[in-house]
Every structure is written in structure tokens, then in C-alpha cells.
N, C-alpha and C positions, 0 to 999 in steps of 0.2 A: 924165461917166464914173463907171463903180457902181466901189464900190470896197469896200460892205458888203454881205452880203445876210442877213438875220432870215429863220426859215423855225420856223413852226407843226408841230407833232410829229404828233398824232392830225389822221388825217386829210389831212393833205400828205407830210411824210417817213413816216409808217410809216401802212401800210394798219387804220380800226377793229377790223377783223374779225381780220387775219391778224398784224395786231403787226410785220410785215416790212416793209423798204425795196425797192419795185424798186429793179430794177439800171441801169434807165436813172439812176435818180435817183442812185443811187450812182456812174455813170461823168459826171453834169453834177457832182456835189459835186468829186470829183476834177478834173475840167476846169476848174473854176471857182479851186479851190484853184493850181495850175499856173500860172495866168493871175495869182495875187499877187491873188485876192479875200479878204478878213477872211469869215469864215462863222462866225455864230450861231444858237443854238435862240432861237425867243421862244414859249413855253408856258405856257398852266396849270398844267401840272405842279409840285407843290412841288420843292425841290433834291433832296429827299433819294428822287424817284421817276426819276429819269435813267437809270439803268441800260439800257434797253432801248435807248436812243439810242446812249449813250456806247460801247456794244460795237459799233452798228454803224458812226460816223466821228468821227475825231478832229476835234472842233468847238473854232474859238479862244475860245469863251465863251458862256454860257449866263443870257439872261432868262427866270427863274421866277416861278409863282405870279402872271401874270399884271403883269409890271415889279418887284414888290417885293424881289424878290433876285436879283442881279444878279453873277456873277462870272463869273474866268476860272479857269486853271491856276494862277495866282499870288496875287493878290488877291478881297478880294470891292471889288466898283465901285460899287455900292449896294444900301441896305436900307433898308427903311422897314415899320413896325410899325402894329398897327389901336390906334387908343386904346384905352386899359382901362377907361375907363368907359362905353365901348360893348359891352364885353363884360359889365361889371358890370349893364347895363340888360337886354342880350338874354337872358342865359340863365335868369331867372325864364318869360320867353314859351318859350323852347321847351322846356325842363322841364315845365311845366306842360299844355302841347299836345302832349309826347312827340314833339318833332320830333328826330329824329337830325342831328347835325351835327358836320363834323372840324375839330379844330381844326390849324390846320396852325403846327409850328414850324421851324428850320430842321434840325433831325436826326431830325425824326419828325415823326406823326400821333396823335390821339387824338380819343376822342369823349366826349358827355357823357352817352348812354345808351347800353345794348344795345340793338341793334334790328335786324330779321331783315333791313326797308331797306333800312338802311345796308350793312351786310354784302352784299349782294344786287347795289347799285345799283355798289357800288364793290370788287367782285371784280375788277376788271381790272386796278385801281390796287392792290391789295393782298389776295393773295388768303388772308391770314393772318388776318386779321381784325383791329381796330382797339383797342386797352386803352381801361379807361375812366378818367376824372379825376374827382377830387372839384370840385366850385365853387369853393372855395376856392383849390386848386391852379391852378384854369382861369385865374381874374382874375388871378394872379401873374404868369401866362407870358409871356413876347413871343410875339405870333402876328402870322403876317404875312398868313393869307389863312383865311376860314370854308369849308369847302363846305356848302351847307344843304339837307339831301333834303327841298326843299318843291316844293309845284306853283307854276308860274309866277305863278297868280291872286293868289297869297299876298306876291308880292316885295316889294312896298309897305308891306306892314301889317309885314313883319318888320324893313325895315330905318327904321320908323319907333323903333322902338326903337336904331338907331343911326345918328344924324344926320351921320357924321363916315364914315361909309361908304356904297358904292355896288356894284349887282353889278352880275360881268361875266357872264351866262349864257353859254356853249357846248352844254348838253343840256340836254334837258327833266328829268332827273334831278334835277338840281342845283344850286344855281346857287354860282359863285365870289364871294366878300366882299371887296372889300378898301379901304384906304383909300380917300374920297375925293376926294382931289388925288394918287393911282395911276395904274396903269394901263401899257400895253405900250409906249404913246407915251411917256410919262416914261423907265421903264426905257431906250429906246433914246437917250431924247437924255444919259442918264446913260455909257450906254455909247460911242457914238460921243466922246463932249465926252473918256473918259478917251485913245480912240484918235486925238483929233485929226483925224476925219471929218463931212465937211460934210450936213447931213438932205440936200440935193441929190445927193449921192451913193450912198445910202441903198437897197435893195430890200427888199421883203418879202412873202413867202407865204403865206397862210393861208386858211381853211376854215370857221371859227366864226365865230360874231358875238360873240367876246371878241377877234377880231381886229380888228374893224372899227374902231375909233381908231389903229390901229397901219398897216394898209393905206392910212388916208387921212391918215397923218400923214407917210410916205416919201417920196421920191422918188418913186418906181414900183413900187405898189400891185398887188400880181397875186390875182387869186381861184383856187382851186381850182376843176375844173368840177364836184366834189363838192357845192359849199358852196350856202348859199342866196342867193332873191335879192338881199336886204339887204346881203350880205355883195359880193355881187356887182358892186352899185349904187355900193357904197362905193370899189370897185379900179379902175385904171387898166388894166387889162388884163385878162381871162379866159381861161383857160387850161382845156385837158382835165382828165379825174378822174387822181385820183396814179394809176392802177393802169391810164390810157394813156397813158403817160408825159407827163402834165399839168406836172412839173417843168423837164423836157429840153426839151419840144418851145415852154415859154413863152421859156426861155433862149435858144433858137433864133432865134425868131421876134425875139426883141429886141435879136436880136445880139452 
């Protein structure tokens, strides 16, 4: 019996383009809720980007950033930090290649250059634009996740510079940093363990290939029929795109 269900933001609950939730999805969230299911976000998102979700349903708690922050309405459940002397190693390399990149902490964003990019790549996520940090500042911070506006070819050689980290890509834009012993699967067994729910009873929805540990970490695994095939390969079920009620009608079929 599901008794949790983890559901990806972009891309499953709210549409890339239009930033909105169907309404199917909004009357399964309700049904779902009624029935005495626990409902969480599990997202890339940092904490401090929720807004757009959190206006459209009252969710009982929220994995961000990819597992690394972890809270509800009451507590935070867990948190976990990228080591500082993976930061002290990276940012000569991408200073010096002019690589734009945010550093995410839990009340904000910042970057470590101006860059038209950056601005550019991540208008959807902030369309204010980003402050910048000194190095010195940067090393001091607790960060809990990079985004880094590099092409894919590059992931290797960057995160050679930080051995204690691993990315999670979901676009070609960017890819997410974060620790490596992270991840959405951590995050949930952190979450479930504070709620006293078994991973066998466990669902989860997603889109991205930052979901894919997390899809095949659950109970029952559902793809988006947005999502790719990897992504697909990984899930116990596949389901319509969010925007033919991909949501409702997997909830359906699975009873």
C-alpha cells in the first residue's frame, strides 16, 4: 500500500513552458491527499525557488537541490553541504575559462562572474539576475548544490577538480553539483525514516535524468511520457505527458 508519493516540479507538476499545474493534476493531488497519502516535492530546485509550487498546493514537505535539503512546515529533516575544499579547487578552473556558475545556499543564489549565460540560461529560475561573490566569500559559504553553465562534453574535466562531488544533469544548460554520497534517493530515505514509512511503500514521479536514482530507488517508479528514454528505462511504469493528464491517469491505472 503507497502511503508516500515524491513528485518532480518542472516538467511533471508544472508544465516547462507555461509554469502551471493542470487541473487534472490538481484534482489527483487532492484525491490523493483525502485518501491519507503524505505528498512531497522531490526537485532540483534550491529551497529558496519554491514559490511557484507552494502557491499552487499545500505539500507536507519538500526534497530540494536535488536530496541535499530536506524539510517540512516544522523542521528541516536533512542537510548536507558540498566540501570546501572542492570549492577551493574549482573556482580557479572556472575563473579562469569564464565559466559562469550559481552557487546555491539555503536563502539565496550567487555567482562567481557576470555573464550574459548565466543570466540568459537561468531567467526562468530568477529573472532578476544573480549578485556576484568575491572567492574568498565563496570558500567560506555552506553551499549545498553548483549549477554550472557548461556543455555536457565538459562534465568530467570539471568535476575532476572536485572528487567529493558528482552531477546530477536534467538540461543541457546546466548541469546540478552536488555531493557525492547525495542525491534524491538519500534525500527520501532521510525523509520517509523521519515519517516512519517503509521505501516499499514509497511512489515517485519524474521527468529528468536527475530523477533517475530516485525513480528506481521507490516502490513504484513512474516516468513522465515527457521524459526521455533513460529516464523511462529506469521507471516501473510510464505514463502520458503532464499536459495529458500523465499524472491522473498513471494514478488511475495503478489504482
Amino acid at each position: 500500500m503507497i502511503k508516500a508519493i515524491f513528485f518532480d516540479i518542472d516538467g511533471t507538476l508544472l508544465d516547462h513552458d507555461t509554469h502551471l499545474m493542470p487541473s487534472s493534476t490538481f484534482e489527483a493531488l487532492k484525491k490523493l491527499r483525502k485518501n491519507g497519502i503524505r505528498l512531497f516535492v522531490a526537485t532540483g530546485r534550491p529551497p529558496n525557488n519554491l514559490k511557484v509550487i507552494q502557491d499552487c498546493f499545500e505539500f507536507d514537505g519538500f526534497l530540494t537541490s536535488n536530496g541535499q535539503y530536506c524539510f517540512n512546515h516544522e523542521v528541516v529533516i536533512h542537510e548536507k553541504y558540498i566540501e570546501r575544499e572542492d570549492i577551493r579547487n574549482l573556482l580557479p578552473y572556472i575563473n579562469k575559462n569564464q565559466i559562469p556558475v550559481l552557487f546555491v545556499e539555503i536563502n539565496g543564489n550567487y555567482s562567481n562572474i557576470q555573464n550574459y549565460r548565466l543570466g540568459e540560461a537561468a531567467r526562468s529560475l530568477n529573472k532578476e539576475g544573480y549578485p556576484i561573490k568575491a572567492v574568498n566569500e565563496i570558500i567560506e559559504s555552506k553551499i549545498i548544490q553548483l549549477m554550472a553553465y557548461i556543455d555536457e562534453t565538459k562534465d568530467s574535466e570539471r568535476l575532476s577538480y572536485m572528487p567529493n562531488c558528482k552531477s546530477a544533469r536534467w538540461t543541457s544548460l546546466f548541469a546540478d553539483i552536488i555531493p557525492i554520497d547525495g542525491g534524491e534517493n538519500k534525500g527520501i530515505d532521510q525523509m520517509i525514516k523521519h515519517y516512519q514509512i517503509n521505501l516499499g511503500e514509497v511512489m515517485a514521479f519524474g521527468d529528468g535524468n536527475n530523477d533517475i536514482d530516485m525513480l528506481k530507488h521507490v516502490g513504484v517508479g513512474v516516468a513522465m511520457g515527457n521524459a526521455n528514454d533513460l529516464v523511462k528505462a529506469a521507471s516501473d511504469f510510464v505514463t502520458d505527458t503532464i499536459n495529458d493528464d500523465g499524472i491522473f491517469k498513471a494514478l488511475k491505472n495503478l489504482n
